[in-house]
C-alpha positions as CSV (number, residue, x, y, z in Angstrom):
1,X,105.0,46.5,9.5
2,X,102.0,47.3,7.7
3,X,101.2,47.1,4.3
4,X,98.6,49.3,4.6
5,X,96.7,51.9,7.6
6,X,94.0,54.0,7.6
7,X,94.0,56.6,9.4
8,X,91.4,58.5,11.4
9,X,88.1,56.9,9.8
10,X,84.4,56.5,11.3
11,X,84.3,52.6,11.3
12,X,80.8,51.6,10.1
13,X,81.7,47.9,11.4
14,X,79.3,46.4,9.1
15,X,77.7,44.6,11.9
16,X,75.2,47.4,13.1
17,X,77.2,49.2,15.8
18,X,77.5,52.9,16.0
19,X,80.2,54.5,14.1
20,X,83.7,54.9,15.7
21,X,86.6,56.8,15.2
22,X,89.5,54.2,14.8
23,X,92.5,53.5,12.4
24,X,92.6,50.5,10.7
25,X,95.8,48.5,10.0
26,X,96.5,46.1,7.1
27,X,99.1,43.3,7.0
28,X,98.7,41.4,3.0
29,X,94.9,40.6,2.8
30,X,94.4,40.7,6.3
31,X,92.7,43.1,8.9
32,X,95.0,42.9,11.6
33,X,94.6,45.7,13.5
34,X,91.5,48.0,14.6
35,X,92.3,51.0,17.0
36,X,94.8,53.9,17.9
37,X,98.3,53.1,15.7
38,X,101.0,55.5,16.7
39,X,103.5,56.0,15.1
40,X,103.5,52.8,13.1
41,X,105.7,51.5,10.0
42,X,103.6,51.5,7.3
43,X,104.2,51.3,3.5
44,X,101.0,53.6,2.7
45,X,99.5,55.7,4.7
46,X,95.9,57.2,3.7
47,X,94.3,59.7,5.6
48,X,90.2,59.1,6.7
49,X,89.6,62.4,8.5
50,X,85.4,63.2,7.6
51,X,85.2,59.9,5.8
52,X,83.6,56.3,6.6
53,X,85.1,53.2,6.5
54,X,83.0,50.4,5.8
55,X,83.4,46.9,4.8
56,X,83.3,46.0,1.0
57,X,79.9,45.6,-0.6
58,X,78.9,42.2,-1.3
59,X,76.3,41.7,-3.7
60,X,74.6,38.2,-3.1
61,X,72.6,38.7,-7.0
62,X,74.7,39.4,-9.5
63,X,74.7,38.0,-13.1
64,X,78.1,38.7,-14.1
65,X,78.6,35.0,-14.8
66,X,80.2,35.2,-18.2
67,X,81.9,39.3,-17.6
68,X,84.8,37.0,-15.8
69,X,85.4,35.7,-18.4
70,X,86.0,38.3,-20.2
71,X,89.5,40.3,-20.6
72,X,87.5,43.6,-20.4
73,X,85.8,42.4,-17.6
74,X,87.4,45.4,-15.4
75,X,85.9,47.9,-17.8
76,X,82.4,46.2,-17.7
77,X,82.6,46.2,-13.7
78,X,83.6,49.6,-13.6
79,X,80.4,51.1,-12.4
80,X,80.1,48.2,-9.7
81,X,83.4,48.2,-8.5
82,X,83.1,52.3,-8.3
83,X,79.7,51.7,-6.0
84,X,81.9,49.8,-3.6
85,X,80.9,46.0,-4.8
86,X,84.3,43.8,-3.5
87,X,82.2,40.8,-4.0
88,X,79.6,38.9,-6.5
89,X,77.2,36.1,-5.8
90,X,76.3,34.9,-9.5
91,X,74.0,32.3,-10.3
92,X,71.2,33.7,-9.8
93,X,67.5,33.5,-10.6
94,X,68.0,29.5,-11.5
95,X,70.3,30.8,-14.1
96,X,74.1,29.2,-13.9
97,X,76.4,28.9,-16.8
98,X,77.3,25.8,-15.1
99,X,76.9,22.6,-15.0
100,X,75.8,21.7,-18.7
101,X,76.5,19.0,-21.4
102,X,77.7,19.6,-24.7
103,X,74.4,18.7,-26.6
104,X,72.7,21.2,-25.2
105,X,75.3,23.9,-24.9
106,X,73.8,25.8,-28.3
107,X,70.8,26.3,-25.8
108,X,71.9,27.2,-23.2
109,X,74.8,30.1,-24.8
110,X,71.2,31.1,-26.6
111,X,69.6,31.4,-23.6
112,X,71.7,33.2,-21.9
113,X,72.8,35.7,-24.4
114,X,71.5,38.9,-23.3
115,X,74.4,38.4,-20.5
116,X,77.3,37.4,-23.0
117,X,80.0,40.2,-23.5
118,X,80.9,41.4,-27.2
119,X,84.3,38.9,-26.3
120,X,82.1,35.6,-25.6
121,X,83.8,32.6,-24.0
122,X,84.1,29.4,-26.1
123,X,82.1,27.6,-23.0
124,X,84.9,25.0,-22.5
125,X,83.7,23.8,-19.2
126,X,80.7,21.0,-18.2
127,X,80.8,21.0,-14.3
128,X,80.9,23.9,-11.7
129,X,84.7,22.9,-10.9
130,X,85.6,23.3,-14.7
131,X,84.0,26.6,-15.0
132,X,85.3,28.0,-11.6
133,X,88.8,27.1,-12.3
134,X,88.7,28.7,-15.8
135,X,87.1,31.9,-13.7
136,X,89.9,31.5,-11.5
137,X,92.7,31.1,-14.7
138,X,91.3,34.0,-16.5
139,X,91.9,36.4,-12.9
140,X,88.6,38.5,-11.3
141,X,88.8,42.3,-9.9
142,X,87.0,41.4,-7.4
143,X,85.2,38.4,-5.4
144,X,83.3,36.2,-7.1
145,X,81.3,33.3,-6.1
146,X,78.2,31.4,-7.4
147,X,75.0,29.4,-6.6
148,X,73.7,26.4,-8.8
149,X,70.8,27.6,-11.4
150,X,68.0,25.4,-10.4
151,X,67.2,25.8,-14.2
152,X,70.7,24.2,-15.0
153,X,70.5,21.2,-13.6
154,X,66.6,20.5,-14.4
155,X,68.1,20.9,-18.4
156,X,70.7,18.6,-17.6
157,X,67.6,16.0,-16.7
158,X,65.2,17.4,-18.6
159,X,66.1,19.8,-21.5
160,X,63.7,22.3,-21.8
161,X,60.8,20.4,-22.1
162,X,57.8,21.1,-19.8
163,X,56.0,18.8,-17.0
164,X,56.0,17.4,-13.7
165,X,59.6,15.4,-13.3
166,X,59.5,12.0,-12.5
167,X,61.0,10.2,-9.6
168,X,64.2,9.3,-11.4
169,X,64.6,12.4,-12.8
170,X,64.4,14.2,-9.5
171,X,67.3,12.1,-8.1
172,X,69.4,12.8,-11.1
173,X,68.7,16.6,-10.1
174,X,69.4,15.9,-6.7
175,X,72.9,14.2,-7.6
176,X,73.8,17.0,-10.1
177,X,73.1,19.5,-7.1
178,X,75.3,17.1,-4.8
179,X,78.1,17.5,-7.2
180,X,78.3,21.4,-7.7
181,X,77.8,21.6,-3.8
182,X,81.4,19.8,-3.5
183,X,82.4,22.0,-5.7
184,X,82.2,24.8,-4.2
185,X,78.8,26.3,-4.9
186,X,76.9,28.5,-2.1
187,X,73.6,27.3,-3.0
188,X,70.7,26.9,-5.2
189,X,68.7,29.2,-6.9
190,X,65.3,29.1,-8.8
191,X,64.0,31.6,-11.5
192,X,60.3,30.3,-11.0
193,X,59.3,32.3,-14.6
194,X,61.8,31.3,-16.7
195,X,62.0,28.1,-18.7
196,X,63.2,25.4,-17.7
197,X,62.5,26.2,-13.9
198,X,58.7,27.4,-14.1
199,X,57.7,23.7,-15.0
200,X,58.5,22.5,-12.1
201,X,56.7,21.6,-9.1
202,X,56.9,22.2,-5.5
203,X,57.6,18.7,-5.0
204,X,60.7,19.1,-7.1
205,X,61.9,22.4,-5.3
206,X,61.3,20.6,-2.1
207,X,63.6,17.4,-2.7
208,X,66.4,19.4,-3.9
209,X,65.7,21.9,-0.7
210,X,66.7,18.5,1.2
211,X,70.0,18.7,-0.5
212,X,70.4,22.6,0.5
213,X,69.7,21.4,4.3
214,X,71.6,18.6,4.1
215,X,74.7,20.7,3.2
216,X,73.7,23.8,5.3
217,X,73.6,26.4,2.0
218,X,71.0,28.9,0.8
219,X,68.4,28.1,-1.5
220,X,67.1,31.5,-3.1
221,X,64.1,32.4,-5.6
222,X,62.7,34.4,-8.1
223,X,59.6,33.2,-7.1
224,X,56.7,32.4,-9.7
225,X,54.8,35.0,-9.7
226,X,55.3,38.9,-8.2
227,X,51.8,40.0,-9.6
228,X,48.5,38.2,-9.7
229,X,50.2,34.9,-7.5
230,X,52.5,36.8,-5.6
231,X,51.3,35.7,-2.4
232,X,50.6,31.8,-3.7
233,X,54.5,31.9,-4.9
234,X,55.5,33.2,-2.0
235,X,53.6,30.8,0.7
236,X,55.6,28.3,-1.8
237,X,58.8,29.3,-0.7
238,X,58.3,29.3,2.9
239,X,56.6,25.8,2.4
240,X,59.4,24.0,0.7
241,X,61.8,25.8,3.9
242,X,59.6,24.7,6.3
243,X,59.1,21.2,4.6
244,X,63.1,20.5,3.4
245,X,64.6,22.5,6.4
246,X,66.5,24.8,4.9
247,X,67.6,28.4,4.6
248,X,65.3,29.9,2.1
249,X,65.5,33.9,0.7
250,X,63.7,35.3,-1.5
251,X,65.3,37.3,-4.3
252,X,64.8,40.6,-5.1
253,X,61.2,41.5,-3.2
254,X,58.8,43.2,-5.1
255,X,55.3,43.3,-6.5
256,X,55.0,44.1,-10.4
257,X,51.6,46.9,-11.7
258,X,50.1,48.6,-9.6
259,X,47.2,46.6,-8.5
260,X,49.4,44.3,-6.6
261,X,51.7,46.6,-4.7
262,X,49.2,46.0,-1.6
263,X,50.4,42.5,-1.8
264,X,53.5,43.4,-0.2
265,X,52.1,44.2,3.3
266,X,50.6,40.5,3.0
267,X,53.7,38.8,1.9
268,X,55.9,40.6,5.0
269,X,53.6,39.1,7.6
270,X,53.8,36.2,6.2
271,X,57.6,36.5,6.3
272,X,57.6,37.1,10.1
273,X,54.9,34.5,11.1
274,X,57.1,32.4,9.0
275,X,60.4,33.0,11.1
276,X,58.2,32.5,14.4
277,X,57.7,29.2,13.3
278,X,61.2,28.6,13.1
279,X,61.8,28.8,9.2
280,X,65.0,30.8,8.1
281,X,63.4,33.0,6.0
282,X,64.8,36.4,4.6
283,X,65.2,38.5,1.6
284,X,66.8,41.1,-0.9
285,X,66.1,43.5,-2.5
286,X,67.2,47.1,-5.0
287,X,66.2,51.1,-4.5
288,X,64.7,50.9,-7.8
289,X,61.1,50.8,-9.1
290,X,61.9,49.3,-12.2
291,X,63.1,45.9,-13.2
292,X,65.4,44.4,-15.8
293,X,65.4,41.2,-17.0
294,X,64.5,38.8,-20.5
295,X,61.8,40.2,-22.8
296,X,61.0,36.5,-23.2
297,X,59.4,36.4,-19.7
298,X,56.4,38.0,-21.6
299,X,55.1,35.0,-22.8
300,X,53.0,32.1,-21.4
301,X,54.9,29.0,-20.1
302,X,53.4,26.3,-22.8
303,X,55.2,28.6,-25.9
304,X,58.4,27.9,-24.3
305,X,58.2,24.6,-23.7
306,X,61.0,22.8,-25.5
307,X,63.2,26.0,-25.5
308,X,63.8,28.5,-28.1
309,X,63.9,26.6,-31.0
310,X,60.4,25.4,-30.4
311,X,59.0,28.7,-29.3
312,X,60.6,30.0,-32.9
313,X,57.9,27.2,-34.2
314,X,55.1,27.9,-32.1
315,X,55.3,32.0,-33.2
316,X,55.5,31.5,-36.8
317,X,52.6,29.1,-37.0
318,X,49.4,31.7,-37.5
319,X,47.1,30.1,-35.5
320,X,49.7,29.3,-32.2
321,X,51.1,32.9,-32.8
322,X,47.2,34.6,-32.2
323,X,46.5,31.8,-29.2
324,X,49.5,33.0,-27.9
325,X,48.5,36.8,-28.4
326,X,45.2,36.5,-26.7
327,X,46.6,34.7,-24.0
328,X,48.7,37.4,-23.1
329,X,45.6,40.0,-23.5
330,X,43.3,38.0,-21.4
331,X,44.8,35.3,-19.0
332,X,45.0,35.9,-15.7
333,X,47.5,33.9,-14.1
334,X,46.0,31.4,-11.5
335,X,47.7,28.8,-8.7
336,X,49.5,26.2,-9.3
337,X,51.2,27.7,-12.2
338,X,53.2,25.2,-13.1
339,X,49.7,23.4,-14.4
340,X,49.4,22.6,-18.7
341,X,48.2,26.4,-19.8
342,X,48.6,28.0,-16.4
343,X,51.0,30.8,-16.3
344,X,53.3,32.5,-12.9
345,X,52.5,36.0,-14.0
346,X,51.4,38.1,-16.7
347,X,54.1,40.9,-17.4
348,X,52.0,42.8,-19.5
349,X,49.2,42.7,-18.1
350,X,50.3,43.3,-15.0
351,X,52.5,46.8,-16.3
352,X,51.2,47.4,-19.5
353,X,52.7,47.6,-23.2
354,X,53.8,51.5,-22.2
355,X,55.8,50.5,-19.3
356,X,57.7,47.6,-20.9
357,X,60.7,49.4,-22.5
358,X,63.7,47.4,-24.9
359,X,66.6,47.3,-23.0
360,X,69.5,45.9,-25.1
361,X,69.3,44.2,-29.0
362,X,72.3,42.3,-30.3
363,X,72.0,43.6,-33.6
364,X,73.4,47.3,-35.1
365,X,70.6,47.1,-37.4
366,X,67.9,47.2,-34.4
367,X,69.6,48.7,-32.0
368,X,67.5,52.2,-32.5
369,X,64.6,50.7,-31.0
370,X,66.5,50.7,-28.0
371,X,64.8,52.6,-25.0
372,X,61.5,52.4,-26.5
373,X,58.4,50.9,-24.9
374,X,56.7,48.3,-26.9
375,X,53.8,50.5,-27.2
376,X,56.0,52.8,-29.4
377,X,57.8,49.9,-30.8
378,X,54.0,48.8,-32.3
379,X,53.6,52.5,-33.6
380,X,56.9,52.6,-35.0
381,X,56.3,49.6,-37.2
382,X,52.8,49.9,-38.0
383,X,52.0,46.6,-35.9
384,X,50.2,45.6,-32.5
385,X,52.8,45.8,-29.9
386,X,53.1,42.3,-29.5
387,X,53.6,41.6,-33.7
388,X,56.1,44.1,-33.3
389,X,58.5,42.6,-30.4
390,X,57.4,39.5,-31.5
391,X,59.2,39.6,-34.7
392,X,62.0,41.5,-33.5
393,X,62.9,39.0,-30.9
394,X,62.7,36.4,-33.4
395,X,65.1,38.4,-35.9
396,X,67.3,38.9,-32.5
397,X,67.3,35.1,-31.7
398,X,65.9,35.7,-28.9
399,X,68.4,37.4,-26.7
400,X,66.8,40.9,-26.0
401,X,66.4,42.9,-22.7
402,X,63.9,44.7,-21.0
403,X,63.4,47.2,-18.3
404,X,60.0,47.0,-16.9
405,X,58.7,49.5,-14.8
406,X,55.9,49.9,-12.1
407,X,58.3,47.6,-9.5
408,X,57.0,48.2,-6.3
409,X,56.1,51.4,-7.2
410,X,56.2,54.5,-9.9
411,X,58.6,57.6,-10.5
412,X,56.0,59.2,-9.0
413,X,55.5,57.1,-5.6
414,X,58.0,54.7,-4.3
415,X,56.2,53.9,-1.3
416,X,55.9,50.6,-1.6
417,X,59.7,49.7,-2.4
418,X,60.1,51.8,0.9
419,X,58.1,49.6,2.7
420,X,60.1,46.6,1.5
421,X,63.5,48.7,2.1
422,X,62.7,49.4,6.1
423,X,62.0,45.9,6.8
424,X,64.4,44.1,9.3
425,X,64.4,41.1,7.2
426,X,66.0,42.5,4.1
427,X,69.3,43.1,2.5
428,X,70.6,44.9,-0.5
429,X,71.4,43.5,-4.1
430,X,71.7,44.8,-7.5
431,X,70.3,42.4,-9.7
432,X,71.7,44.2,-12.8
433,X,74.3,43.6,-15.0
434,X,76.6,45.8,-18.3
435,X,77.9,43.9,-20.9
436,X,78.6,47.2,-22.7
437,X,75.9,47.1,-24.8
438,X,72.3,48.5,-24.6
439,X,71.0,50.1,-21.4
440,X,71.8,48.6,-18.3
441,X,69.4,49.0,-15.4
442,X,70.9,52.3,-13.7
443,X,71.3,49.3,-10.5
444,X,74.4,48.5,-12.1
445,X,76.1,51.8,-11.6
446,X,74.3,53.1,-8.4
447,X,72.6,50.9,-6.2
448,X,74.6,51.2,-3.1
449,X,75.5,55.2,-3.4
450,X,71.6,55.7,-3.9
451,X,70.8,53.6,-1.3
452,X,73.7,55.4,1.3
453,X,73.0,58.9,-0.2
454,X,69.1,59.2,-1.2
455,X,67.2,57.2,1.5
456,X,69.9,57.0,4.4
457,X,71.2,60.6,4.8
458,X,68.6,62.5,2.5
459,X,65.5,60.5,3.6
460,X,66.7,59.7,6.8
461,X,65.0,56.1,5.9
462,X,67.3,54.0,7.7
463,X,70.2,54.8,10.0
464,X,73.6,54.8,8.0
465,X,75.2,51.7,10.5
466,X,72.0,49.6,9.6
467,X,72.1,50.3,5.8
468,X,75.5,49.3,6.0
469,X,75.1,46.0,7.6
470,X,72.5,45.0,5.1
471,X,75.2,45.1,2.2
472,X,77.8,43.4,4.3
473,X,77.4,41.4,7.0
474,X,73.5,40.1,6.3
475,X,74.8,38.7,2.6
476,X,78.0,37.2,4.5
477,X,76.1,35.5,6.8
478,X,72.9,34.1,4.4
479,X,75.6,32.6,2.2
480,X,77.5,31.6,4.8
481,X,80.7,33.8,3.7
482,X,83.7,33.9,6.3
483,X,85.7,36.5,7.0
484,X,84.1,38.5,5.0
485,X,81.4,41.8,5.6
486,X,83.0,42.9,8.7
487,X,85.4,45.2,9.5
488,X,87.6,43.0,12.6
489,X,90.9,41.9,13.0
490,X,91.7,38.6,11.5
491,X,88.8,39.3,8.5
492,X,89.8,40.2,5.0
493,X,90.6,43.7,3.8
494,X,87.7,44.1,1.3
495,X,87.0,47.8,2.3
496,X,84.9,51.0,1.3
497,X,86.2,54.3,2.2
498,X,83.4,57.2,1.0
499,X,82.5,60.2,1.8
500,X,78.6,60.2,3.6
501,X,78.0,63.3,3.3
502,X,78.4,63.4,-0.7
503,X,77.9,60.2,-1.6
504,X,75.6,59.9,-4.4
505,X,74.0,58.0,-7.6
506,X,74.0,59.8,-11.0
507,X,72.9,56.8,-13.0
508,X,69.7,57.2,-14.7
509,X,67.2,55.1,-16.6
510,X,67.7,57.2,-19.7
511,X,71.3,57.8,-19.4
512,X,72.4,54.5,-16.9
513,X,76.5,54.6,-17.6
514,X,77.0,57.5,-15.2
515,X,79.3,56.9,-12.0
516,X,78.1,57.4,-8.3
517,X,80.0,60.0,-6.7
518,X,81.3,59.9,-3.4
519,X,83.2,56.7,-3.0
520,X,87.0,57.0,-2.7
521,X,88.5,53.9,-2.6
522,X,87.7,50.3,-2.8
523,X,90.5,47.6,-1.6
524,X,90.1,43.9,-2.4
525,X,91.6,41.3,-0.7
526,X,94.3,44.5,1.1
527,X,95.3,45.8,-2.8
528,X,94.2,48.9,-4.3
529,X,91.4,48.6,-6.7
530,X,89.5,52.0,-6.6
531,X,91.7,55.5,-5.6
532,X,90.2,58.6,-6.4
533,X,88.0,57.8,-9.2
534,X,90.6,55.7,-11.2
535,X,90.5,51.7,-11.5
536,X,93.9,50.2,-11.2
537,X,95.0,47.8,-13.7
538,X,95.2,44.7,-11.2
539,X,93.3,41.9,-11.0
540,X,93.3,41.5,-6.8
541,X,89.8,39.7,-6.4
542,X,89.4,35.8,-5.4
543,X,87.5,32.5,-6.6
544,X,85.2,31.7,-3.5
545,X,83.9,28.0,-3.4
546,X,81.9,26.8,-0.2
């Protein structure tokens, strides 16, 4: 008997084969049959007929870390789970909740608060299994695993404070990673312009890529720099996997203003040279030409050195607040970056005060400067733009958003993100998050339906079965997922069932919390989640460790 059948579907297998017309049958969380069923004793039936069934979504970069632990976490996911997402990667972008020790817990909650819910946890755990197993306790809607924040362990070692590790402190790294690797962790990842991770060397990156070899996982990267070193920080990352051996993938591609969009050509060359010479090299990316992510990415590494507290310091002194102001007007970042004064890249430089727009602010007080640009912000307050966020970010300790535009193209040409998008090499990912507050990057509500519904069947960019396969099977098999991304007997029933010929994204940057249309069920693990435009009130997902 089945639990489950569907009936008279186009299977999209998730592995790149042509669509076929099949029935699928579902015994508990199982796949367990694909092909004709006649006749078969089923306790739900749901008929396919014009619709494709694909394997569930898997987003490899997420940053719903701290959303699972929240009770309203199935409201907050609601516009992922409704794009088809059955499963998260988080960690991303060398940013992990876990592991951490208690003394500097009050930095890192700060640091990451522009992705804490309104119901923050009380950060009970200190290692990956700790945090996992609370994860696990408090119940997920849908998959979840994680990779290790490369900036995580290096605070563990090293704080926040800048420079070149030593030796020692390398190995203590190296052991920390060890540890969260038995613990079920896919990977590591590095978010090359954020403190703690941009002060780190390639040396560094390269020892703990041994680990990542040694234990056959991912490493992936927000590289240094997707502007004016874009290429350097990218020839870094296919160094350290050609020098530690191990599977590297670069995280959401792009190239930020428009003077560096050329770039991209370079970098995919270098990309397929790379593989030739045997490195495992491959990358994601979103259908967006805009970007969210901390507005404190704006400023040069050497204010942040020390973490927040010191930055706080360095901004309220006159003289270090107008250093730090010109160097943001007139430094242009050069390689290594990771050099006393040098810099990954220059955000506003690179896009401009006008295409640098507030995202999210904590505060009721402040939150009608949300959706502005800085330019306007400046105007609004009767300050430079960089007084005015300046200030404001202070007031907001720290934890504001933005949503940076000119990513690999305009609203007015998207030819470079297209160029990115038809490369064999690449996958899909959101890299967005909603914590019900703010704007969210429209990614969060409608990356795969735009993806399937604007350049698949509108644009004709990419055939449907290949599109598919990048948000399935390609993640599954980087992170080294099984039984997952494929639609086969004896693999889990995490499975999309949406209509291609009106599937669509409605999310915009102005007005992000609208749902993608199109997609009418989503099943986790063989249980309901998604029928029909309503989210069931279950809790089916799983805890994945390695």
């Amino acid at each position: 008997m089945y639990s489950l059948v569907f009936k008279n579907v186009k299977v999209i297998d998730g592995v790149g084969n042509p669509w076929y017309y099949a029935d699928v049958g579902i015994e508990g969380d199982k796949i367990v049959h694909v092909g004709r069923i006649e006749g078969a004793d089923s306790r739900r039936i749901i008929e396919g007929k014009n619709m494709a069934l694909a394997p569930g979504f898997i987003d490899m970069h997420s940053h719903s870390d701290l959303i699972f632990l929240s009770e309203k976490q199935a409201e907050l996911l609601e516009g992922r789970i409704r794009q088809g997402i059955t499963t998260e990667i988080m960690g991303n972008c060398g940013i992990s909740v876990s592991p951490v020790r208690d003394e500097i817990k009050p930095v890192m909650e700060a640091s990451v608060g522009f992705l804490t819910p309104a119901d923050k946890p009380s950060w009970e755990w200190n290692n990956m299994a700790e945090y996992l197993d609370l994860v696990e306790k408090t119940g997920v809607v849908v998959n979840v695993g994680t990779l290790t924040g490369h900036g995580a362990i290096r605070a563990l070692v090293k704080g926040f404070s800048g420079g070149i590790s030593s030796p020692k402190e390398i190995e203590e790294m190296r052991g920390f990673l060890k540890e969260t690797l038995e613990q079920g962790s896919f990977g590591l990842s590095s978010g090359l312009i954020y403190a703690p991770g941009m002060f780190a060397d390639t040396n560094e990156l390269t020892e703990l890529g041994e680990i990542i070899a040694d234990y056959d996982r991912i490493f992936t990267s927000h590289i240094r720099g997707s502007s004016e070193t874009d290429i350097e920080a990218h020839q870094e990352i296919l160094t350290i996997g050609e020098k530690a051996g191990c599977r590297i993938h670069r995280s959401h591609y792009e190239a930020v203003g428009k003077e560096n969009w050329h770039k991209i050509e370079t970098t995919l060359e270098m990309d397929e040279k790379a593989r030739q010479r045997g490195i495992d090299m491959a990358f994601d990316m979103f259908p967006y030409t805009a970007a969210n992510t901390m507005m404190i990415a704006i400023y040069p590494p050497w204010a942040l050195d020390g973490g927040w507290p010191e930055f706080v310091k360095r901004v309220q002194d006159p003289g270090t607040r107008k250093k730090i102001e010109n160097d943001i007007a007139n430094v242009v970042p050069t390689w290594p970056t990771w050099l006393p004064g040098s810099w990954p890249h220059n955000l506003v430089k690179a896009a401009g005060w006008e295409n640098i727009f507030i995202q999210f602010i904590p505060s009721e007080k402040n939150k009608k400067h949300e959706g502005c640009n800085l330019e306007e912000l400046g105007l609004r307050s009767g300050e430079s733009p960089f007084d005015a966020i300046t200030d404001l970010l202070v007031e907001e300790n720290g934890a504001i958003t933005q949503l940076i535009f000119g990513v690999s193209g305009d609203r007015n040409d998207d030819s470079p993100l297209r160029t990115i998008m038809r490369h064999p090499l690449g996958g899909f990912c959101t890299d967005a998050w909603d914590i019900g507050q703010g704007r969210p990057s429209p990614a969060a509500y409608g990356t795969y339906p735009r993806i399937l519904g604007k350049y698949v069947r509108d644009e004709k960019l990419l055939p449907l079965e290949d599109a598919v396969r990048r948000m399935t099977s390609f993640p599954a098999n980087r992170l080294g997922l099984k039984g997952r991304g494929i639609i086969a007997e004896g693999y889990f029933a995490d499975l999309v069932l949406f209509d291609p010929d009106n599937i669509r994204d409605l999310a915009t940057y102005e007005d992000p919390r609208q749902f993608s249309e199109g997609i009418h069920y989503v099943i986790v693990n063989g249980q309901v989640l998604l029928e029909n435009g309503e989210v069931g009130a279950i809790r089916p997902g799983r805890v994945l460790r390695k």
